[in-house]
N, C-alpha and C positions, 0 to 999 in steps of 0.2 A: 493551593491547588493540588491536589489528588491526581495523579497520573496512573495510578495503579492500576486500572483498567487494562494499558499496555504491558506486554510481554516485552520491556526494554529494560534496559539498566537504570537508567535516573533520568527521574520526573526534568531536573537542571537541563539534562544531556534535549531529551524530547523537545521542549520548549524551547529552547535555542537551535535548533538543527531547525523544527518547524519555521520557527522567526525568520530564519536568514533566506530557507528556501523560500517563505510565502514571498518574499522581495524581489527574487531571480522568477518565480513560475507561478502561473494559477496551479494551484492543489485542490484536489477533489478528492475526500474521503469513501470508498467503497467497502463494504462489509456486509458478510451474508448472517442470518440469523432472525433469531424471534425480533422483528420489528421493535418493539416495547425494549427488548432488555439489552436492545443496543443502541438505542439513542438514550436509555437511564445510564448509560457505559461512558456514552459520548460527553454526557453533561456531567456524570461525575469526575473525566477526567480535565475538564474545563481548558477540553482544546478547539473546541467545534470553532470558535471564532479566528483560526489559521485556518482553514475552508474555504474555498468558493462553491464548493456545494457538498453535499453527504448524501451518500444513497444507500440503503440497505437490500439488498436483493436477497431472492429466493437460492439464487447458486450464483456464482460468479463466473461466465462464461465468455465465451470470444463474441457472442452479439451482442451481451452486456458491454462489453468492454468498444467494442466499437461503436457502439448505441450512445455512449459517453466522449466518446473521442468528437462524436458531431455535435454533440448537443451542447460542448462548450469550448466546440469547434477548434478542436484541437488537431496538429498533423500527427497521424500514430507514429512518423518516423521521428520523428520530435517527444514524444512522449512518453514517460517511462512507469512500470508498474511497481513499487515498491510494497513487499511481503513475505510474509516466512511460511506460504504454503505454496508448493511445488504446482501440485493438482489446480487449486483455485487459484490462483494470485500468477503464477510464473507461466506455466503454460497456455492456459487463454489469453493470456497478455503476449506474448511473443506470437499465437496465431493470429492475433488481432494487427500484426506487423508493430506491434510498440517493442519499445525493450523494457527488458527486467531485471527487480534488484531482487536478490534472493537476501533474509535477515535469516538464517536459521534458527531454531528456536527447538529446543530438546523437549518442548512441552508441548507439540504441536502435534494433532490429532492425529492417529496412525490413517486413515483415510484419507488423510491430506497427502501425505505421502507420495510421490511419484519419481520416475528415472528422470532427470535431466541430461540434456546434451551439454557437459560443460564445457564444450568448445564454442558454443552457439556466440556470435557473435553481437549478439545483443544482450547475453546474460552478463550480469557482475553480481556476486555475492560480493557482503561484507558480514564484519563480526558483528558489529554496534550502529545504533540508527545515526548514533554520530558523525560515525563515519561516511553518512551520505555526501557531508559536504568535501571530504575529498576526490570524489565522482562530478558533480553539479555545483 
């Protein structure tokens, strides 16, 4: 299995963090981009099948994010957005009323870029995707 796709540390680390969370919560893959060259992203990293759904959207926004929160009827105070973009990933999820995980990532698009409030009480960064399961 290829995990290279992801901006994580090890393919081991992702697989097993996915495994244990699909067990405790539905997961639903979100990602903005060329349609085509992110589900070839998706299936090369041959994680889609820890999914309960995959959407790729034009931008990733707070009516995206709440459009998803219904459609697999999720409560957004129960719901968390994990990602390593400030802009798309972190702030429309926290306007969406979800909380968020911030993954930083030093390779992440300067447009993604944004201020966060780090006292926001629904934000947690961590270092490693690993580390989600000491959060959830």
């Amino acid at each position: 299995m290829a995990c290279s796709a992801l901006a994580v540390s090890s393919c081991s680390t992702v697989v097993d963090t996915l495994t244990a969370l699909q067990q405790r919560y539905p997961l639903v893959l979100v990602t903005k981009g060329d349609v085509v060259e992110q589900w070839r992203k998706l299936d090369r990293s041959g994680l889609k099948s820890h999914f309960l759904g995959v959407h790729v959207v034009r931008e990733k926004t707070t009516a995206n994010y709440t459009w998803l929160a219904e459609r697999y009827e999720l409560s957004p105070e129960s719901t968390w957005m994990v990602g390593n973009s400030p802009a798309s990933d972190i702030l429309p999820a926290l306007a969406a009323g979800m909380g968020a995980v911030l993954i930083p990532n030093d390779n992440t698009w300067v447009l993604e870029h944004a201020e966060l409030d780090t006292t926001a009480e629904r934000l947690v960064t961590v270092e490693r995707f690993g580390q989600l399961l000491d959060h959830f």
